[in-house]
N, C-alpha and C positions, 0 to 999 in steps of 0.2 A: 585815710585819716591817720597823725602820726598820733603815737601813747601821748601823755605828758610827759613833760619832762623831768627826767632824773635825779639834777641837779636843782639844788633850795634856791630860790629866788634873792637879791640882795633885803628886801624887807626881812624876809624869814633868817637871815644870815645875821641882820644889825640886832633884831631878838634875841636870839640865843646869845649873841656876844653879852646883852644884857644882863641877860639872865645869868649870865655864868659869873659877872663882877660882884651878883648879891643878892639878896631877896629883897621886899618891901612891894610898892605899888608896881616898881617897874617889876618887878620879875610878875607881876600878878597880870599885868597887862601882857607884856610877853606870853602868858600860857593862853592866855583868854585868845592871843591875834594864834598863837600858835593851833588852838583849838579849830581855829573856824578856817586855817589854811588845811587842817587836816582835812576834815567834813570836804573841803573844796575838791582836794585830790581824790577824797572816795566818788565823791559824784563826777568829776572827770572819768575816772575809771569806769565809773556804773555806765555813762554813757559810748565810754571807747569801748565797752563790750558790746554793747549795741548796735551801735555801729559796725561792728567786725561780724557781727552776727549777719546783720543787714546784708551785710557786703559778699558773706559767703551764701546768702540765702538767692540775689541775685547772681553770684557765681554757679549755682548749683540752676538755678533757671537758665542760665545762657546756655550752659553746656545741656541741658536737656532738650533747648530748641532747637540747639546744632545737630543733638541728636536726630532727633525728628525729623530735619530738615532732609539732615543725610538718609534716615531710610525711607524719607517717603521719596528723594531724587532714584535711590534706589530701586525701589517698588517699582516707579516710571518706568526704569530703566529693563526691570524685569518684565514688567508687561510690557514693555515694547518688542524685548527681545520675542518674550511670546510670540506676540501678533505675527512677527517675522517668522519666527518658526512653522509658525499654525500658517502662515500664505506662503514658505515655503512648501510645507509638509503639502497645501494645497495643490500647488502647481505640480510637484512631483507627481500626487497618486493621481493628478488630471492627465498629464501625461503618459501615465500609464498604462491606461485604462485602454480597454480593448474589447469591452464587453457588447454583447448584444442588444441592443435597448429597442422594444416593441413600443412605438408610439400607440396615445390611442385612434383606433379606426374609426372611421365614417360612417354613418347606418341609417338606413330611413328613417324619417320621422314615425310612421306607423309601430316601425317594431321595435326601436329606442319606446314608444311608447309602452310597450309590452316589455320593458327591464333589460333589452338586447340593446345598450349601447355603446358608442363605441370604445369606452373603458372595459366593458363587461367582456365585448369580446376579444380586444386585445388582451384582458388576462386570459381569457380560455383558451387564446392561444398562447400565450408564454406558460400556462401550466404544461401543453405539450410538448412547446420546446424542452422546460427544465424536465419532465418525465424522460423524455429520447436521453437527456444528456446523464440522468442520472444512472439508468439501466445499462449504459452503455459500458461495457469495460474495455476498456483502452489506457498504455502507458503511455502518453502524454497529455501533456496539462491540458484540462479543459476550461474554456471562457467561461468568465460568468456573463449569467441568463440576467435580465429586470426589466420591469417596462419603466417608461418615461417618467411617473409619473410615482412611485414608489419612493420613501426614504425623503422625501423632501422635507425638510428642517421646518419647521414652523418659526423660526428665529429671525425677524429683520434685522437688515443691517443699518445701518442710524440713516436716516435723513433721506433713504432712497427708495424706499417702499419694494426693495427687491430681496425676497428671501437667500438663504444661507443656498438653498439645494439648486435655486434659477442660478447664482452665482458660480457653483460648481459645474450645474450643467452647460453653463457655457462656457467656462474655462475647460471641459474635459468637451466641448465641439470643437472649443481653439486648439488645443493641444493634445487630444489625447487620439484614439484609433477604432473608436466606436464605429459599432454597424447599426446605424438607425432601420426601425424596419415600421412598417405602417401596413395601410390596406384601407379598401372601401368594399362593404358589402352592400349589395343589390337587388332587389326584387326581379325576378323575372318571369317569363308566362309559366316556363316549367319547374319554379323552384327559387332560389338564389344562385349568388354569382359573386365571387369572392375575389378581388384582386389585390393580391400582395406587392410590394416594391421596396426597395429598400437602399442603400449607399454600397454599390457595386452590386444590387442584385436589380437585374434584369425585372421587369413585370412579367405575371404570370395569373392567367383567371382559373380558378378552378367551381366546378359549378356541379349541382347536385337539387335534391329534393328540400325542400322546406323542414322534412323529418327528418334530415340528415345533415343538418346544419354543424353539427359536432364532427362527422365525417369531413366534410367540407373542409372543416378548417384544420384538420389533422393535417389532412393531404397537404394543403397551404404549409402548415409547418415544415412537414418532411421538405416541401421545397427548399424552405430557407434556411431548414437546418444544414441541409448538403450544399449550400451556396455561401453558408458562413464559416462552417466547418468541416470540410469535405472529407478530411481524414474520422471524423468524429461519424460521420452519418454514414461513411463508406463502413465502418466497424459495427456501425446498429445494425446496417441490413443484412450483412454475414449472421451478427451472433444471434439474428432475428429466421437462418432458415432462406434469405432473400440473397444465396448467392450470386446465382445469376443476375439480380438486379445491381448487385455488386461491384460482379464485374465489369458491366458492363456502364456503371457509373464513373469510373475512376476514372479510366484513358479520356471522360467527354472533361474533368477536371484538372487532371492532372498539370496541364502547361502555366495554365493559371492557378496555381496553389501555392500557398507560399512556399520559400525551394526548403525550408526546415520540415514540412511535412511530406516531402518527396520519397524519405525512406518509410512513413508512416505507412502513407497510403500502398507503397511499393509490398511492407510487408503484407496489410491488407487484403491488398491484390492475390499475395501468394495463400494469406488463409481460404481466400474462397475458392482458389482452384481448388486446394487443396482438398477442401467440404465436397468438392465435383468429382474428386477422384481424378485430377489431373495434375498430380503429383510433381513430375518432371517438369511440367511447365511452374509450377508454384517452386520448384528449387530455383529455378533463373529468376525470379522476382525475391526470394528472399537472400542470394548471392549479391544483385543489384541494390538492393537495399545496405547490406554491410558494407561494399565497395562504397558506397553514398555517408555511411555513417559508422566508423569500423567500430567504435565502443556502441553499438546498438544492441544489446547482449540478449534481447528477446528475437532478435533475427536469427544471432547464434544459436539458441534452442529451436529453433525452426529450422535452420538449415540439418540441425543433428536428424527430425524429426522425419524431414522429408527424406534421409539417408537413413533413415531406419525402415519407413515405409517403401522407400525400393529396394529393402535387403541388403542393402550395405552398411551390419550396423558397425565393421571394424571401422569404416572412413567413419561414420556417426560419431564415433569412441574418441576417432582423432581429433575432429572437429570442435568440439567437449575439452579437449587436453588445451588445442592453440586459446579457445576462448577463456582455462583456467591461466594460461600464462601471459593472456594480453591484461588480463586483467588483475594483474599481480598475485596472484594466487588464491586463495579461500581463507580465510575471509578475504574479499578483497571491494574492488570498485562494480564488477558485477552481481548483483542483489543475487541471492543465494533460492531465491525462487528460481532462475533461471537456469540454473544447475541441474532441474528436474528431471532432463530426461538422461543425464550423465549418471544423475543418483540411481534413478530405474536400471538403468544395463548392468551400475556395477554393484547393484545390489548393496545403496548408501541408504537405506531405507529411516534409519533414523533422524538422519541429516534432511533427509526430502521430505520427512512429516514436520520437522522445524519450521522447515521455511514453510511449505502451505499454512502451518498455524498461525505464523506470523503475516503472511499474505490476507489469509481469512478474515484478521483482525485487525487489519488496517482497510479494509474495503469491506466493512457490511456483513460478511461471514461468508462475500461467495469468492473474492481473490481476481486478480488484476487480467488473469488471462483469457483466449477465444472461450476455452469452457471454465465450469466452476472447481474448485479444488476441493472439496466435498466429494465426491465419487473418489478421484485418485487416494484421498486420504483414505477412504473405507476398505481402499484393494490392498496402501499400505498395512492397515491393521491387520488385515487378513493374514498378508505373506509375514507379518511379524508374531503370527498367530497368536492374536488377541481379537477372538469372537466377541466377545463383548463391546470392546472397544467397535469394532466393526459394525456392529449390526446396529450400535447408537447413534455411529455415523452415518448409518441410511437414512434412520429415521430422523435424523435434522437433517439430511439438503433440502437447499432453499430451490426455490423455482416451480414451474409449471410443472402438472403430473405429464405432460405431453412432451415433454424435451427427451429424444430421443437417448440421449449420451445417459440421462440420469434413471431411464427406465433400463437400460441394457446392462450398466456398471452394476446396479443391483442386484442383478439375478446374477451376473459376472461373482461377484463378492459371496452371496448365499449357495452357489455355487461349490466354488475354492471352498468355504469353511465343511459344507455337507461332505465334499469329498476328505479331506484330511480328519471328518469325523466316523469316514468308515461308510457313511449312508448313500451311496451308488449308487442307486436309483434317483434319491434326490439330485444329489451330485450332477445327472444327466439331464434330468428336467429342466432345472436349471441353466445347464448349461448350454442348452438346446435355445431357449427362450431368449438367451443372450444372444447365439449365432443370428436369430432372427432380427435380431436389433445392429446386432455389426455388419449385415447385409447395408447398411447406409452407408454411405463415406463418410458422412457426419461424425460418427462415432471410428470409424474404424482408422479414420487421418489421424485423429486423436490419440488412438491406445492401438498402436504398431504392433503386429505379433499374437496380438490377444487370441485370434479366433485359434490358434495352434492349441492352447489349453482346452477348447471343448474336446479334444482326442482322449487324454486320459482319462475323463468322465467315463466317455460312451465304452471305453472298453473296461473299465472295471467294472460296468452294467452289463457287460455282456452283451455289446454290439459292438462287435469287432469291424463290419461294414460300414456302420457310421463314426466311429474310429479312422478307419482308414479314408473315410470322404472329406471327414478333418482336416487331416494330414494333408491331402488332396488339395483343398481348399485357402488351408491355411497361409501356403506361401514361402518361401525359401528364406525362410528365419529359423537365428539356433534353437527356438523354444520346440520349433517343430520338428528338427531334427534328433533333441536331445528327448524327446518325448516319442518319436518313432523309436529309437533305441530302447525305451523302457518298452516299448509295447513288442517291440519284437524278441526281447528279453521273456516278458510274460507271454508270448508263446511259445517259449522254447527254443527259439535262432537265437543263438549265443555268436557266432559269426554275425548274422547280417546285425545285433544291434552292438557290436562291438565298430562296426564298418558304417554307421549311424552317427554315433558317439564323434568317429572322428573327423565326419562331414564337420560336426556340430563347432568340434573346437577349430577345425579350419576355415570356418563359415568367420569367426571372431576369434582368434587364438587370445587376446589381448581382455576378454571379458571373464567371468567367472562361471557361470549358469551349466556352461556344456563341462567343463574340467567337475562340476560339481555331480550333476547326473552322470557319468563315467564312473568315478568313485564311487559312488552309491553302488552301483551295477559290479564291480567289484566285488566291495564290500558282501553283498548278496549271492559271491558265487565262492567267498571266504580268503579272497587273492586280497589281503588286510595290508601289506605291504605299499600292494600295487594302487589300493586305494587310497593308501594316506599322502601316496604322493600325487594323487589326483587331490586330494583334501586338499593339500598346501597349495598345488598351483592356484583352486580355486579362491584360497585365502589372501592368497600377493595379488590377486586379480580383484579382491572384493573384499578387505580385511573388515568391512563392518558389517556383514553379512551372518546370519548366525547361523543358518542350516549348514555351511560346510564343519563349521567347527563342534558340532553338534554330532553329525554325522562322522567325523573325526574323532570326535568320544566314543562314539560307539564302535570306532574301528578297534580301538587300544581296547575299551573295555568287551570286546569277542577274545582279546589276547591274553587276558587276564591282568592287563595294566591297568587297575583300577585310580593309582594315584595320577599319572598322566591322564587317564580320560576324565575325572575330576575336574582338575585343569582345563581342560579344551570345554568343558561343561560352563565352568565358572566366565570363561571371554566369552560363551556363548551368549550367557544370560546379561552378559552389559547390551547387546544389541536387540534381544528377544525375553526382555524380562517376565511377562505376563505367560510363555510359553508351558502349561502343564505340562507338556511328556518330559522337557528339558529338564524340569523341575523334579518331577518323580526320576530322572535319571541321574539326576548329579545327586539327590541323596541314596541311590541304589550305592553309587561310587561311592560315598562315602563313609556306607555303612559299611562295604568291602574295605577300604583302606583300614577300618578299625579295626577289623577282625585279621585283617593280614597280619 
């Protein structure tokens, strides 16, 4: 709509001309026409306002529709994208999947009628599949366990009467790498009769008593568990005591396994010799396994472990050095739990209770490995002489009172603390009770050397015969040598434990333990010289170790160096904080330093 116009019209122009020649009627008429052009132009206005109003009010409507328009094209657009996204993200975790799925089983009419049907017992068995898989400690991934018939969406999808979960499950049968498993149970004269099958598993009947119908189908599981996961079930029957069934599972698997669990089961293989006491054969299965997978860095603790159990702990030492440089040093790509048995030799005892902690606490509180990390952790707090800390950590391990490793480490642990509290008879008890339990290989594959420690006990008891049956016993490791040196010290062969000593350090020049009892024995016959350079070697060998540098204090402080043995006091206590003697010793030094 245009304004009016601006310019007077010729009536309103011949007006004025009027009006301007005079007054009288004409000029009377004039104001009277000029009056009502006025009135005229205000309601022209009044309406061009309205107009303009109008016109912006429909402008302000168009552009609101456009609005509209655009975000609800939008909105479509978004939810479309969705949809895509959501039947990509479908297809992907369909293809994914690799899990185990228990259909439900078949069952007479008679005992479906009695609540045994075949939902009921296909979960009974998939609780003892996920039991096997959850108990089971092992460092590679484990499948997930579900039966058929779990998780199903209650959601139809429009116009097809087929649920969200029927959809999934048959995109993840097209695509994905599921092991369907089923079974029919059966009445028979003598009981029942269970037969399982599955996608790649062969049938199998396993048959039993009517009151053993829970048995029955345990057995059925174990089958399927080792036919779905061979590397997974081969590690239950080891950490389950079932080596021999072990071993003798794995070669009947092995060709058919998929080839990425070929170092699994390889190491496997070698824990169960191991558990047999057939050591040398368990080193060629866990050598085979690294050659197969050379970052496999829990083989490399196994390789250390089985060269520590046949007494070669200097190669063990080495072994430990190549796997800290493959794996770019520490911290680096091998997880620092696996360090353990490097930490143990070189007396990194703070570093080795790190990782167990942090092992503990990502798996449940027992740790990824053959045994639980709870015992080792309670030997650490020992040798780091914190009784308290120790004995707390007996009484949390998790597990069975019957597990051999957790009944033996115990009295191992209350053991060690009796003796460095002076009580020597306890001391012996104990450590008698432990030898009874390292008679397994179970425990003794495990904790290499150990039985050399029951020697000190028996002979500050005053059984120097069982002392020496220790030694005997114990096996051509430096603990046992550097521990015949102190006992042939405390009887007075100052030669033969001087000629002990240096079996000890020749047995492992490269470790600390032997350079460390040397200098003590030293130290004890006042040669404070000769021991501090025993002290230092053992310190370049074991710098985080705290008994050399402790015992190094005490070398300076028999000299009268009270500010140096201060000193060697103060590194002690970063490594052996909780340690009272250390404590009551570095304030002996320092109440010396002030008076000096």
């Amino acid at each position: 709509m245009e304004p009016p116009s601006a310019e007077p019209d010729i009536a309103v122009d011949l007006a004025l001309r009027g009006a301007n020649k005079g007054g009288g009627a004409g000029g009377a008429e004039s104001d009277s026409y000029l009056r009502k052009q006025e009135r005229l132009l205000d309601l022209q206005l009044k309406h061009f306002e309205q107009d303009k109003r109008l016109q912006y009010s429909d402008l302000r409507l168009k552009r609101l529709s456009d609005g509209l328009k655009v975000m609800f094209e939008v909105s479509l657009a978004v939810v479309g994208l969705m949809v895509l996204i959501a039947i990509a993200a479908a297809i992907w975790t369909a293809s994914r999947s690799s899990s185990v799925v228990v259909d439900s089983f078949s069952a007479p009419p008679d005992l479906a009628a009695k609540g045994l049907t075949g939902e009921v017992l296909a979960t009974k068995f998939l609780d003892d599949l996920t039991v096997f898989q959850a108990q089971t400690r092992a460092s590679a991934a484990k499948r997930g366990l579900k039966d058929a018939w779990s998780g199903d969406i209650k959601v139809e999808v429009p116009q097809t009467g087929v649920s969200i979960g029927e959809v999934m499950r048959a995109l993840r049968d097209w695509l994905g790498h599921e092991t369907h498993v089923g079974g029919n149970l059966e009445e028979t004269a003598d009981g029942v009769s269970l037969t399982v099958r599955g996608d790649g598993i062969l049938p199998k009947t396993f048959t039993g008593p009517a009151t053993n119908l829970s048995g029955v189908l345990t057995q059925a599981a174990e089958y399927v568990f080792g036919q779905s996961e061979p590397y997974l079930f081969a590690a239950y029957l080891e950490q389950r005591g079932r080596d021999a069934e072990a071993i003798a599972f794995i070669p009947t698997m092995f060709a058919t396994a998929r080839p990425a669990d070929h170092p699994f089961l390889l190491n496997t293989w070698g824990n169960g010799l191991s558990d047999l006491g057939r050591t040398a054969e368990a080193l060629r299965e866990y050598q085979e396994a690294l050659r197969l997978k050379p970052d496999y860095w829990i083989a490399y603790n196994n390789v250390i472990n089985a060269l520590w159990i046949l007494g070669d702990e200097e190669a063990a030492w080495r072994v430990g050095e190549v796997m800290r440089k493959k794996a770019g040093g520490r911290p680096g790509r091998a997880p620092e739990i696996y360090y353990q048995n490097p930490d143990q030799m070189t007396w990194n005892l703070q570093a080795a209770r790190a990782s167990m902690v942090a092992d503990m606490q990502a798996s449940g509180g027992v740790g990824t490995g053959v045994t639980q990390d709870g015992p080792f952790l309670a030997i650490v707090d020992a040798w780091t002489h914190d009784p308290v800390a120790a004995e707390f950590d007996l009484q949390t391990l998790q597990g069975a009172s019957d597990d051999p490793s957790l009944i033996a480490i115990t009295h191992f642990v209350r053991g060690d603390l009796a003796l460095e509290r002076g009580q020597f008879v306890q001391a012996a008890g104990e450590m008698e009770a432990f030898g009874a339990g390292y008679a397994n290989p179970v425990v003794s594959s495990n904790y290499p050397g150990y039985g050399c420690w029951i020697a000190p006990a028996e002979e500050m008891a005053g059984h120097p015969d069982k002392a020496d049956a220790a030694l005997k016993a114990g096996g051509h490791f430096v603990d046992c040598w550097r521990f015949r040196g102190d006992i042939l010290d405390h009887r007075g062969d100052w030669a033969g434990a001087q000629r002990a000593y240096a079996a000890a350090v020749g047995l492992a020049p490269d470790l600390p333990a032997a350079w460390y009892s040397w200098g003590q024995a030293l130290a004890r016959h006042g040669q404070f010289a000769a021991a501090q350079a025993k002290f230092a070697g053992a310190n370049q060998r074991g710098p985080h170790w705290a008994d050399p540098l402790k015992a190094w204090g005490d070398a300076l402080a028999g000299q009268g160096r009270w500010k140096d043995a201060g000193a060697k006091y103060d590194q002690a206590l970063g490594y052996a904080p909780a340690w009272s003697a250390l404590r009551a010793a570095r304030a002996r030094a320092l109440a010396k330093t002030k008076q000096a």
